[in-house]
VOTORDO-780381 format. One record per residue: residue number from 1; chain; z, y negated, x of N, C-alpha, C in turn. Coordinates in pm, whole numbers. Each point is the difference from the previous one (the first is absolute). Layout:
REM residues N
(rec NUM, 'A', (Z, Y, X), (Z, Y, X), (Z, Y, X))
...
***
This chain:
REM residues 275
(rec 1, 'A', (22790, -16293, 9625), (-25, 6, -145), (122, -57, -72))
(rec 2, 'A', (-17, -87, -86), (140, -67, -49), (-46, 38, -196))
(rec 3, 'A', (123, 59, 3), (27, 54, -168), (179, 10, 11))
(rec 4, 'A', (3, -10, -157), (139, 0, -37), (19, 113, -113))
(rec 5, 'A', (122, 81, 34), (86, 94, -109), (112, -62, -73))
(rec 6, 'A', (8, 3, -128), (163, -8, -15), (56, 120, -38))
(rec 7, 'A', (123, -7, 11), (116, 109, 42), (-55, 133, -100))
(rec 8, 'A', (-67, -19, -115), (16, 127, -89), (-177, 77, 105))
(rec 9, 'A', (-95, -103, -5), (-68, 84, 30), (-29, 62, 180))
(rec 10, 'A', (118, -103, 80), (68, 133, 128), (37, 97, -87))
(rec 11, 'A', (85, -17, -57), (62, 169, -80), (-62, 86, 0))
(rec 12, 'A', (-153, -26, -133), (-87, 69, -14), (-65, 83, 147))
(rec 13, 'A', (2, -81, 93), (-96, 43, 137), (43, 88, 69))
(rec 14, 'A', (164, -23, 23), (97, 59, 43), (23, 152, -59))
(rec 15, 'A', (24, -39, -113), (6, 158, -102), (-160, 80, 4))
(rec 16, 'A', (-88, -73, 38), (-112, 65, 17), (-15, 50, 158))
(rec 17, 'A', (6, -44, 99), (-12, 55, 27), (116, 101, 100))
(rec 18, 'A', (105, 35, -46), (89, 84, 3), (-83, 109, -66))
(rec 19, 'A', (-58, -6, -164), (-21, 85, -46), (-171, 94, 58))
(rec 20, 'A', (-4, -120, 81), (-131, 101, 117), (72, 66, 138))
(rec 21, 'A', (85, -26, 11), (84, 67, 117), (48, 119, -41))
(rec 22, 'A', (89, -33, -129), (41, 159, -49), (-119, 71, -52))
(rec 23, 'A', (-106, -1, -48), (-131, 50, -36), (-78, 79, 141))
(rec 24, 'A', (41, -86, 109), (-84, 23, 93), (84, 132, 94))
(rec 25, 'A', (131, 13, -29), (111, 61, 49), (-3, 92, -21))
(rec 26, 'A', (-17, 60, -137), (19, 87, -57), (-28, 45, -119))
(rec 27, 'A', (-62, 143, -55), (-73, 5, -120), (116, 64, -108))
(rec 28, 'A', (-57, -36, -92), (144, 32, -121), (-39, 133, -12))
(rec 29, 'A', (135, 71, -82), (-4, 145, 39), (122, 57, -125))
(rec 30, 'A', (39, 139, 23), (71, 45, -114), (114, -65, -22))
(rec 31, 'A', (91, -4, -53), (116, -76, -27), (122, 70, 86))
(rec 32, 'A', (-52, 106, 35), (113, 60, 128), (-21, -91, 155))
(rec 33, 'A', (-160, -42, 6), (-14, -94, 114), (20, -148, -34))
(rec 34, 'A', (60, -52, -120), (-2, -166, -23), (171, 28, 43))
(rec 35, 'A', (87, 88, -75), (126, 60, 12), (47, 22, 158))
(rec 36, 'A', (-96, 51, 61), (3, 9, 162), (-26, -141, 114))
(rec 37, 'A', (-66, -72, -71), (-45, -132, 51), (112, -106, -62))
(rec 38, 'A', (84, -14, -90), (57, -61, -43), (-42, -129, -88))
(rec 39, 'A', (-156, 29, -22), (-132, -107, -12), (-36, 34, -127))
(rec 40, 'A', (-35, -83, -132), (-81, 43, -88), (-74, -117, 25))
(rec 41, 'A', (-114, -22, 10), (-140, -115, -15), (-35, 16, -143))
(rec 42, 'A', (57, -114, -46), (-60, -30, -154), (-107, -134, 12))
(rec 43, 'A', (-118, 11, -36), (-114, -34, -24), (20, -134, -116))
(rec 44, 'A', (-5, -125, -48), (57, -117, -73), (-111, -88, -12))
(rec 45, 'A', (19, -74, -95), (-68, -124, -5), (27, -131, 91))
(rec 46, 'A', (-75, -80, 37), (114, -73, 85), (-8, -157, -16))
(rec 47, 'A', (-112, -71, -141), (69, -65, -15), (-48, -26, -170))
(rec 48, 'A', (66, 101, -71), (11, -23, -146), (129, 17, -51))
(rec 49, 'A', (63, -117, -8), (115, -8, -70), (-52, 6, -171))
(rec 50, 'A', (148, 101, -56), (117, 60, 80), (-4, 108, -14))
(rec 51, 'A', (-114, 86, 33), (-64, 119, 59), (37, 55, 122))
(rec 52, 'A', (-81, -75, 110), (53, -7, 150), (-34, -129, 71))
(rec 53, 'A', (110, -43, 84), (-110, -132, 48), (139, 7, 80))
(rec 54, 'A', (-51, -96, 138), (114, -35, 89), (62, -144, -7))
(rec 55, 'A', (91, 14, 18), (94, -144, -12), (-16, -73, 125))
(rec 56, 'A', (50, -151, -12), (-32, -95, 112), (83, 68, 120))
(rec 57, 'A', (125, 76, -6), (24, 105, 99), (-52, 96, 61))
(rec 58, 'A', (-104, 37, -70), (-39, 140, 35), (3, 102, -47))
(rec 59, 'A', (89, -21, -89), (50, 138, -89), (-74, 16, -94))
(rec 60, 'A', (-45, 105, 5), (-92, 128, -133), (100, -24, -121))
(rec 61, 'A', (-19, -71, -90), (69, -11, -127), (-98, 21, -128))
(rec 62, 'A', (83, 68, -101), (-90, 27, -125), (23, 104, -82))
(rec 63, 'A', (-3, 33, -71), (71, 95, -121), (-72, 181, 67))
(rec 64, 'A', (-131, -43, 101), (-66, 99, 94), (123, 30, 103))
(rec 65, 'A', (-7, -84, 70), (100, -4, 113), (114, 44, -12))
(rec 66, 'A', (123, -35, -143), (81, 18, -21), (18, 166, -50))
(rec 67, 'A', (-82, 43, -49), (-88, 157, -10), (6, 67, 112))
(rec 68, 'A', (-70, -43, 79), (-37, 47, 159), (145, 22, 43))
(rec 69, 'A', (92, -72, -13), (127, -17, 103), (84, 111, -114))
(rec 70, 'A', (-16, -41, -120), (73, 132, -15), (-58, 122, 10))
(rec 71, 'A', (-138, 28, -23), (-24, 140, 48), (40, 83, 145))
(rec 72, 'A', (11, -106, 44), (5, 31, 181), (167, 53, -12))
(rec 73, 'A', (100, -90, -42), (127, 27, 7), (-16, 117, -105))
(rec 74, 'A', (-64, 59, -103), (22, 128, -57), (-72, 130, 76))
(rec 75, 'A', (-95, -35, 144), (-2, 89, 89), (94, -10, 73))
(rec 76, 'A', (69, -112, 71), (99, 8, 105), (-62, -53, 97))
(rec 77, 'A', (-125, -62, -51), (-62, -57, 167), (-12, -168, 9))
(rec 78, 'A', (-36, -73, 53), (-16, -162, 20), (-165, -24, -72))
(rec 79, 'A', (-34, -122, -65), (-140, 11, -37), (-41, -133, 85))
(rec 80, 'A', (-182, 55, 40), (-72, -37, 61), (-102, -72, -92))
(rec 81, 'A', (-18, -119, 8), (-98, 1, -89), (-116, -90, 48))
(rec 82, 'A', (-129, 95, -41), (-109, -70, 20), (-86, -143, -71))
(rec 83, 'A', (-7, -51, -18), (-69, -130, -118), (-167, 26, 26))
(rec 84, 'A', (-55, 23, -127), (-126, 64, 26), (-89, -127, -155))
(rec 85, 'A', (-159, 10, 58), (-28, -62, -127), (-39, 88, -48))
(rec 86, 'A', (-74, -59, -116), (0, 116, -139), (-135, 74, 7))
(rec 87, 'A', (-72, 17, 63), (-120, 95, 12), (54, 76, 121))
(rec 88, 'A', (100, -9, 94), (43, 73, 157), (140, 84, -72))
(rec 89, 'A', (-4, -10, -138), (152, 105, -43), (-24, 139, 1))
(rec 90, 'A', (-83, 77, -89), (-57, 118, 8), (-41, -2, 129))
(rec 91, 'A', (-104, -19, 73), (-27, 48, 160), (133, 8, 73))
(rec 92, 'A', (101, -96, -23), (111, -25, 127), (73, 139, -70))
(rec 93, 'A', (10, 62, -103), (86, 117, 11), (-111, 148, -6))
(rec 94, 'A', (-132, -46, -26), (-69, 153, 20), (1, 46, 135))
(rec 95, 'A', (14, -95, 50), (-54, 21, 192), (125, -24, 65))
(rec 96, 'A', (106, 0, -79), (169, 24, 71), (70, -119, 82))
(rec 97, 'A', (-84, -110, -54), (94, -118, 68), (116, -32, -51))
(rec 98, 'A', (1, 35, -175), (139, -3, -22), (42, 146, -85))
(rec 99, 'A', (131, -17, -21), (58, 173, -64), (-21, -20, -141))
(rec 100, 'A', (-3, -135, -43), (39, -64, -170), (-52, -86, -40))
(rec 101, 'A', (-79, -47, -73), (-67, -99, -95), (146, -107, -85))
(rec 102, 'A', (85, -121, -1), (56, -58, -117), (-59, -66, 24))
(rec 103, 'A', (-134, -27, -77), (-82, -146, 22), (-133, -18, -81))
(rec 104, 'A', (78, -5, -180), (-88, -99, -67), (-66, 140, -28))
(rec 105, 'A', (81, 125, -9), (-142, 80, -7), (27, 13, -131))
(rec 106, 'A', (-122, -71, -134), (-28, 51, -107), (-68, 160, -44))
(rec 107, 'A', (29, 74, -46), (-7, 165, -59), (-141, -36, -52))
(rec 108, 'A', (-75, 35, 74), (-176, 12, -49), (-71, 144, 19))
(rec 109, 'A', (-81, 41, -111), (-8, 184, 33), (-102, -44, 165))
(rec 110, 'A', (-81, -110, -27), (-123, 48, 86), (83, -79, 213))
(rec 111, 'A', (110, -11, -20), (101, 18, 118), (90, 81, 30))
(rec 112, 'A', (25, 115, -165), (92, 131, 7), (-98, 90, 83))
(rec 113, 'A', (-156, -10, 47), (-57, 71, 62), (-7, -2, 120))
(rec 114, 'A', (91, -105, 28), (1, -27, 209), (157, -12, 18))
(rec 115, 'A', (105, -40, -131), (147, 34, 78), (85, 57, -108))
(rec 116, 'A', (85, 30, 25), (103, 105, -100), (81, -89, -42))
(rec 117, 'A', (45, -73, -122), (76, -129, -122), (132, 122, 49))
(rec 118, 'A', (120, -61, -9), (149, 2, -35), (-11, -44, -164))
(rec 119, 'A', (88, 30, -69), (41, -34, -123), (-2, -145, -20))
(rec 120, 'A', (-63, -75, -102), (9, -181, 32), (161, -32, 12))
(rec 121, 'A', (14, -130, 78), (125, -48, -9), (-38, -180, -33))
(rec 122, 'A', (-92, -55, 4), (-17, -96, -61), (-101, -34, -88))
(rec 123, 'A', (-20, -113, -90), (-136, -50, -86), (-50, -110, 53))
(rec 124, 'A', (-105, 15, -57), (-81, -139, 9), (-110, -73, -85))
(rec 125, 'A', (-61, -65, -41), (-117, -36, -59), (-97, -76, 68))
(rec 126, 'A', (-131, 38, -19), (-96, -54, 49), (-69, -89, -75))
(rec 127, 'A', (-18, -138, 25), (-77, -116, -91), (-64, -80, 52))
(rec 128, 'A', (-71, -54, -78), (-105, -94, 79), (92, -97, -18))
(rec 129, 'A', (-16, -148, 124), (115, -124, -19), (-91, -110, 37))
(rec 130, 'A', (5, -76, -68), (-81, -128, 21), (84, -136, -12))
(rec 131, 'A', (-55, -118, 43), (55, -106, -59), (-44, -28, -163))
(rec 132, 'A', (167, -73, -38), (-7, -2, -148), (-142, -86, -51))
(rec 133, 'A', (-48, -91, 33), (-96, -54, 17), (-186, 69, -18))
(rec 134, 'A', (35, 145, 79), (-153, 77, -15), (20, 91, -100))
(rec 135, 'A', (-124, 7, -115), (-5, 55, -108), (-40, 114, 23))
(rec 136, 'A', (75, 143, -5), (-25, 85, 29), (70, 95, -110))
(rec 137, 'A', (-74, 44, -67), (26, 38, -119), (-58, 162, -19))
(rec 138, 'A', (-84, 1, 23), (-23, 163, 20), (-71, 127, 115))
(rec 139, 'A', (-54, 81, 2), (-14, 60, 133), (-150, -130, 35))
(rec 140, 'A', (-131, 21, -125), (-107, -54, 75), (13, -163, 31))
(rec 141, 'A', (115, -67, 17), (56, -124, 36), (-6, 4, 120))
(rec 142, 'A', (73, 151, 59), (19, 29, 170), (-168, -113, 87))
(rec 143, 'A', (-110, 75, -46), (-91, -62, 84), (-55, -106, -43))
(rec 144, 'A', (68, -119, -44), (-34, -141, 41), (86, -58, 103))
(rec 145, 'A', (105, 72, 62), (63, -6, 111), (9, 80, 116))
(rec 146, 'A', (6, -47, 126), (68, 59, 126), (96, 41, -29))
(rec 147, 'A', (62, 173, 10), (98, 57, -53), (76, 39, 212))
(rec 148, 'A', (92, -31, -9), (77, 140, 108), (32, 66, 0))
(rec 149, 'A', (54, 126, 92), (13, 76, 21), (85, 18, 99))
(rec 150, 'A', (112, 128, 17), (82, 39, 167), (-137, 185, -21))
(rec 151, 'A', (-81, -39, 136), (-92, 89, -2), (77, 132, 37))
(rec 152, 'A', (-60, 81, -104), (58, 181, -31), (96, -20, -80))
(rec 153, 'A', (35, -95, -62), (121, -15, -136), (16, 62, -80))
(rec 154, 'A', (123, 17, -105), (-82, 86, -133), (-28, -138, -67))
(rec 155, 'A', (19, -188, 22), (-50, -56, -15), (-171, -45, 11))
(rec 156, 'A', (-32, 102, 94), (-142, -1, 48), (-23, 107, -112))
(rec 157, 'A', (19, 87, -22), (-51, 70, -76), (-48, -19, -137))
(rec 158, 'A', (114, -79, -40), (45, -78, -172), (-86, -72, -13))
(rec 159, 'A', (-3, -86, 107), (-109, -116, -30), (-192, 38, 35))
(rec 160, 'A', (34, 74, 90), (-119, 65, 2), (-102, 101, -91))
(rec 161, 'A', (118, 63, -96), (-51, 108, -125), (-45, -113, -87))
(rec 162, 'A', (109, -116, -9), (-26, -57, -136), (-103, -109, -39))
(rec 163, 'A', (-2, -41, 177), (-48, -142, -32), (-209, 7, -17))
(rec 164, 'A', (-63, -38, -68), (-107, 12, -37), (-149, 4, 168))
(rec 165, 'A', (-91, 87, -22), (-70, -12, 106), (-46, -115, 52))
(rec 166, 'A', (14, -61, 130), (-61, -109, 62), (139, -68, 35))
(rec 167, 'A', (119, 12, -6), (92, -102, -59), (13, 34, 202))
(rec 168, 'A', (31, -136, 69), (67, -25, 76), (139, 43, 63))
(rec 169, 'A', (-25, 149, 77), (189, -32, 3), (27, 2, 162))
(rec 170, 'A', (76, -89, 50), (31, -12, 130), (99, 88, 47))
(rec 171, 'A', (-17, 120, 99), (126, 45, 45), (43, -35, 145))
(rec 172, 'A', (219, 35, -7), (-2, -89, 93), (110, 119, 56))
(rec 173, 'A', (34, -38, 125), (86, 99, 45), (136, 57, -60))
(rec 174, 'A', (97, -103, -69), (104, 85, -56), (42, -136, -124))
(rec 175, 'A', (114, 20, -21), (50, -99, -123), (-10, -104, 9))
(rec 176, 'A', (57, -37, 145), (7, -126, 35), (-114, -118, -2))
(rec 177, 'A', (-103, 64, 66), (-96, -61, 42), (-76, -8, -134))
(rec 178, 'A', (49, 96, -114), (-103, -40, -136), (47, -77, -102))
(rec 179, 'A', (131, -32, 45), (110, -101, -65), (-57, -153, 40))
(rec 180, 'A', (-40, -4, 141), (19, -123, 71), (-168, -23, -22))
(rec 181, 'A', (-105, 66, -58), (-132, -14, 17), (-24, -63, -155))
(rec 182, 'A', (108, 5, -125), (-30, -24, -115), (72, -175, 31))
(rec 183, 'A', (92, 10, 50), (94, -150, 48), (-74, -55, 41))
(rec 184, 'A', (-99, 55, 82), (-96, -134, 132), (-161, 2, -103))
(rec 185, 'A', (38, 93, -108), (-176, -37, -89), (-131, 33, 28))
(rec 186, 'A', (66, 122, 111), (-152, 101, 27), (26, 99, -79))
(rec 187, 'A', (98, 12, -123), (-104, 79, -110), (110, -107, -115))
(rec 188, 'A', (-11, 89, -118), (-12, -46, -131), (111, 73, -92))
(rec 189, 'A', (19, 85, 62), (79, 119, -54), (21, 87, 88))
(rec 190, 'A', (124, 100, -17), (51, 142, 110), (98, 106, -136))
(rec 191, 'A', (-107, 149, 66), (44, 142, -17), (186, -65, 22))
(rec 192, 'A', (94, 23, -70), (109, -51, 30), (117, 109, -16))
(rec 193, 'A', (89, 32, 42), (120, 98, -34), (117, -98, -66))
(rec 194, 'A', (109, 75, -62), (74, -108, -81), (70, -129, 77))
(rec 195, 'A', (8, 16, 127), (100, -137, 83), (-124, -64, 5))
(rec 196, 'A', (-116, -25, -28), (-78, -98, 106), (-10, -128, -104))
(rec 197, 'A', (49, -36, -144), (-23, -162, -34), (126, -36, 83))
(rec 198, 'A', (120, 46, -7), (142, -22, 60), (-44, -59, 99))
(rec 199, 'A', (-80, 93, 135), (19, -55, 129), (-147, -103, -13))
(rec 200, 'A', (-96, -21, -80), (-86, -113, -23), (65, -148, -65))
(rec 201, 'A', (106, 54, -131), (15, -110, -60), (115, -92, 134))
(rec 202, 'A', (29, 85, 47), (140, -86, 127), (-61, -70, 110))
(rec 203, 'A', (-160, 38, 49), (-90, -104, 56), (-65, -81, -57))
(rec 204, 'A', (-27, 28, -137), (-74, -120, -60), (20, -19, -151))
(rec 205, 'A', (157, -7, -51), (19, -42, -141), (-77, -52, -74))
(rec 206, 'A', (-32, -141, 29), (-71, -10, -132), (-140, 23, -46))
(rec 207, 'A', (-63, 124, 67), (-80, 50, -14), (-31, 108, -110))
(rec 208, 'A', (129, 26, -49), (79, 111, -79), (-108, 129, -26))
(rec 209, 'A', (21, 92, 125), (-61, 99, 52), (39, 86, -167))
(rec 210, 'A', (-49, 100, -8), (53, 71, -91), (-112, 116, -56))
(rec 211, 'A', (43, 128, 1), (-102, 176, -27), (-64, -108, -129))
(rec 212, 'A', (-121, 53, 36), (-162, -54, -142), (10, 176, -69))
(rec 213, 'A', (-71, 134, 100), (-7, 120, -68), (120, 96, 45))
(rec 214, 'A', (-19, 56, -44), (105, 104, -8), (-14, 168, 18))
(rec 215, 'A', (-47, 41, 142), (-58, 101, 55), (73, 165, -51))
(rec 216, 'A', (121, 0, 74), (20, 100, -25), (155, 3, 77))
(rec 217, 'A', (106, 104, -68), (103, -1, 90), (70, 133, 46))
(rec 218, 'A', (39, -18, 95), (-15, 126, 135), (131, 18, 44))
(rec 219, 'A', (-8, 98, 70), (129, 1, 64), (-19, 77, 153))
(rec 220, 'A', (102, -24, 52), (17, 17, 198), (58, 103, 15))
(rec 221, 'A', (-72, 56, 64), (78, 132, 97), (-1, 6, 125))
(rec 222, 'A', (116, 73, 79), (-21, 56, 88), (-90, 109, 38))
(rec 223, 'A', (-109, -55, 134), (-79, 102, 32), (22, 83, 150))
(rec 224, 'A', (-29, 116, -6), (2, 83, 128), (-147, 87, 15))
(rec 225, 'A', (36, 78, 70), (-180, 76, 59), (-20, 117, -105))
(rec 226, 'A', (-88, 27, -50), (-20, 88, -105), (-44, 141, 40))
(rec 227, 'A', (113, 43, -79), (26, 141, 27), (173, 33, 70))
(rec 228, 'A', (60, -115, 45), (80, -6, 61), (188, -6, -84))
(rec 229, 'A', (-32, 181, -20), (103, -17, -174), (162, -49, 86))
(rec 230, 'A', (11, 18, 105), (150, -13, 54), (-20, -188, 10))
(rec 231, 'A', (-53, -54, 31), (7, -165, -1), (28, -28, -150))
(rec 232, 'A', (-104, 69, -48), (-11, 0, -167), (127, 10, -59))
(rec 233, 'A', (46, 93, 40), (116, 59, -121), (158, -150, 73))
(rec 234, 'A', (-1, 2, 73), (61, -111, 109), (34, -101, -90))
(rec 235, 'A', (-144, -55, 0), (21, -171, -51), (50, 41, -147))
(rec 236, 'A', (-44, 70, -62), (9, 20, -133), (124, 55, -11))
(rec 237, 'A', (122, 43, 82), (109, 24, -13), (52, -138, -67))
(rec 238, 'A', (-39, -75, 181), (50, -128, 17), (-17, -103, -124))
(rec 239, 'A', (-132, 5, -3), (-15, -63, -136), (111, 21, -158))
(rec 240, 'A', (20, 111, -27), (67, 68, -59), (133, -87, 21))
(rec 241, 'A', (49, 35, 112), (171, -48, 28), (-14, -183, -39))
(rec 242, 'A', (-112, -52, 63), (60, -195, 0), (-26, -29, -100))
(rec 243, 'A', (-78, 111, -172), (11, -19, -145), (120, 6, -71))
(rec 244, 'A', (70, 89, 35), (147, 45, -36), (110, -43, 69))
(rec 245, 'A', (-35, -43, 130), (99, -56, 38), (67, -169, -31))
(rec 246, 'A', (-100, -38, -33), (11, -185, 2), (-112, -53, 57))
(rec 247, 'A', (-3, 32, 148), (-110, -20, 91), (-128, -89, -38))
(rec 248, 'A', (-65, 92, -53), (-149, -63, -81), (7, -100, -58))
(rec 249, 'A', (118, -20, -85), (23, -145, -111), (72, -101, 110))
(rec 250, 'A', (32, 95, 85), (66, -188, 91), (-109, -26, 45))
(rec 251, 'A', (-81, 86, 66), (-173, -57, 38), (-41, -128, -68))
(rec 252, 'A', (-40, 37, -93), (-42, -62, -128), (59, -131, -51))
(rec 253, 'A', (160, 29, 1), (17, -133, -27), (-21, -91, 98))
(rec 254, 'A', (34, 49, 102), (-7, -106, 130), (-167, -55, -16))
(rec 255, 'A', (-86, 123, 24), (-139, -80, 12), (-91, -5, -82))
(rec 256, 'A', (26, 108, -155), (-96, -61, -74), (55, -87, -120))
(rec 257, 'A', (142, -7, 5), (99, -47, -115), (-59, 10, -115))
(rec 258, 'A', (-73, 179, -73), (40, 17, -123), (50, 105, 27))
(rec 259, 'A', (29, 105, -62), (82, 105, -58), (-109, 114, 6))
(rec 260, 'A', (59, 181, 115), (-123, 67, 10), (-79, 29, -121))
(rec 261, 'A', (-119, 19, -5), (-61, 36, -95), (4, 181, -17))
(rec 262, 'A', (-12, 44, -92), (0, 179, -57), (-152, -13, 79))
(rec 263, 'A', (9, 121, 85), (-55, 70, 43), (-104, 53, -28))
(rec 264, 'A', (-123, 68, -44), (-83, 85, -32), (52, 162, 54))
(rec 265, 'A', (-14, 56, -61), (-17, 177, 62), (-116, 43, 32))
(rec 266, 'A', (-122, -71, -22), (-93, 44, 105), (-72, -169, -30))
(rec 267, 'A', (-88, 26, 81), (-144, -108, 49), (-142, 68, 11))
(rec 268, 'A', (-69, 9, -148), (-161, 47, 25), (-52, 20, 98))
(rec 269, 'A', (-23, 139, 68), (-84, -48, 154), (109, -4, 142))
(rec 270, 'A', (81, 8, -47), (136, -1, 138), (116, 55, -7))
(rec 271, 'A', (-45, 109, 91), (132, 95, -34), (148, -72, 84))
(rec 272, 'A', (100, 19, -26), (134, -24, 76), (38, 100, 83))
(rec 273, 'A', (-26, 98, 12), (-12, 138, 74), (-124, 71, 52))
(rec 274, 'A', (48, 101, 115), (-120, 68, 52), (8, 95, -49))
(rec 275, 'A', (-161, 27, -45), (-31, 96, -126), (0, 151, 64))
***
C-alpha cells in the first residue's frame, strides 16, 4: 500500500496512539491515584490551533496544552495527553480514559448534564464565516447554502438552532476537516469559532474569508466527572492561582494575543461547582 504522512500528521498518529496505550493501561481514578501514578491523562484537541493541535514535532501545543502542563506541575505529576475529536471528548472522560477535559470545552447547560465545568478560563465566539464574496446576510440566507460543521460542536449547535428548516448542513469530524471542506468547496459556509478566518484567510487570501452572522459567545472550561467535588475543587484552585499569578495572561498573549477577558460569575445552566 503506498501513502504518504508529513511530519505534523506522524505527530498526530503518534500522540494518538500513545493516547490508546495509556487509555488501554489504565482507568483514571481519584487524584490520590493520578498522584500515585505520577500520570495525569488530559484529554485535548489535536488539531485546532491554538486550542490544541500538534506541531511538525510532535508536540501537543496550544493555550489547552499549555493549561494541561501547568495543571499537572500544580499536582506534581508529568501530563499525559490524549488528542481526541470533538464528539469522543465527553465519552473519553465519562468512561475514564482521561482524568481532565482542556479541550475546546464551551460551558453549555445541556453538557453541564454529562460533565462537571471548572470556573471558565478562556472565551470564544461562535460565527458563521464565509467567503467575502457569498451574501450571507441573515439567519434564512443559511439555506441557500451548504453550511459545515465539526460534528457535536457548540458550532453544530449554533448553526443548527438557527439556520432555517431544510438548510443543508454537512458534519465533519473535527475543525480541521471543516476548515479544509469550505477551502476544497464542498460547502459554502462553516459553524466557525473565533481562529477559523485566520487559519482560512492564510490558505486562501484572496478569498477574504470573514464571520457573515454572529451566533453567540462562550466561554471554556475545564471538565471532570460529575459529582466529583475533590477534582472539582482542584482545578478550580488551580484555575484560581494562573489568574493571579500572571500565568493565564502569558497564555493568552502567547496564543490568543489579546488581553484576558473579565470573567462571568456564573454561566446560565452550568454550575462551576458540585452542587
Amino acid at each position: 500500500m503506498l501513502f504518504s504522512l508529513n511530519r505534523r500528521q506522524v505527530g498526530i498518529a503518534l500522540l494518538t496512539l500513545s493516547a490508546i496505550v495509556v487509555a488501554g493501561g489504565s482507568q483514571a481514578g481519584t487524584l490520590e491515584d493520578v498522584k500515585k501514578k505520577g500520570v495525569v491523562v488530559i484529554g485535548i484537541q489535536g488539531d485546532n490551533a491554538p486550542w490544541g493541535f500538534v506541531d511538525s514535532s510532535g508536540k501537543q501545543e496550544g493555550i489547552d496544552a499549555d493549561m494541561g502542563r501547568a495543571f499537572a506541575e500544580f499536582l506534581g505529576v508529568r501530563a499525559e495527553f490524549a488528542p481526541l475529536a470533538v464528539a469522543n471528548r465527553i465519552p473519553a472522560l465519562t468512561t475514564g480514559r482521561v482524568d481532565i477535559l482542556f479541550a475546546t470545552m464551551a460551558m453549555l447547560p445541556e453538557r453541564a448534564k454529562a460533565v462537571q465545568y471548572s470556573k471558565p478560563y478562556v472565551a470564544n465566539e461562535i460565527t458563521l464565516v464565509a467567503a467575502q464574496a457569498t451574501p450571507i446576510n441573515s439567519n434564512a440566507d443559511m439555506g441557500k447554502y451548504v453550511i459545515g460543521v465539526p460534528r457535536s460542536s457548540t458550532q453544530d449547535t449554533q448553526v443548527t438552532n438557527n439556520a432555517p428548516s431544510g438548510t443543508e448542513i454537512r458534519r465533519f469530524d473535527d475543525d480541521a476537516a471543516t476548515i479544509q471542506a469550505l477551502l476544497s468547496g464542498q460547502v459554502q459556509a462553516v459553524g466557525a469559532n473565533l481562529f477559523y478566518p485566520q487559519r482560512l484567510n492564510a490558505a486562501k487570501p484572496e478569498l477574504g474569508f470573514e464571520p457573515k452572522l454572529h451566533f453567540s459567545a462562550l466561554y471554556n472550561g475545564a471538565c471532570t466527572r460529575l459529582g466529583d467535588k475533590e477534582w472539582n475543587e482542584t482545578v478550580n484552585k488551580f484555575i484560581d492561582q494562573i489568574k493571579s499569578n500572571g500565568k493565564l495572561a502569558a497564555f493568552y498573549a502567547k496564543w490568543m494575543k489579546v488581553p484576558v477577558p473579565v470573567f462571568p460569575d456564573t454561566v446560565p445552566g452550568v454550575p462551576f461547582a458540585v452542587q
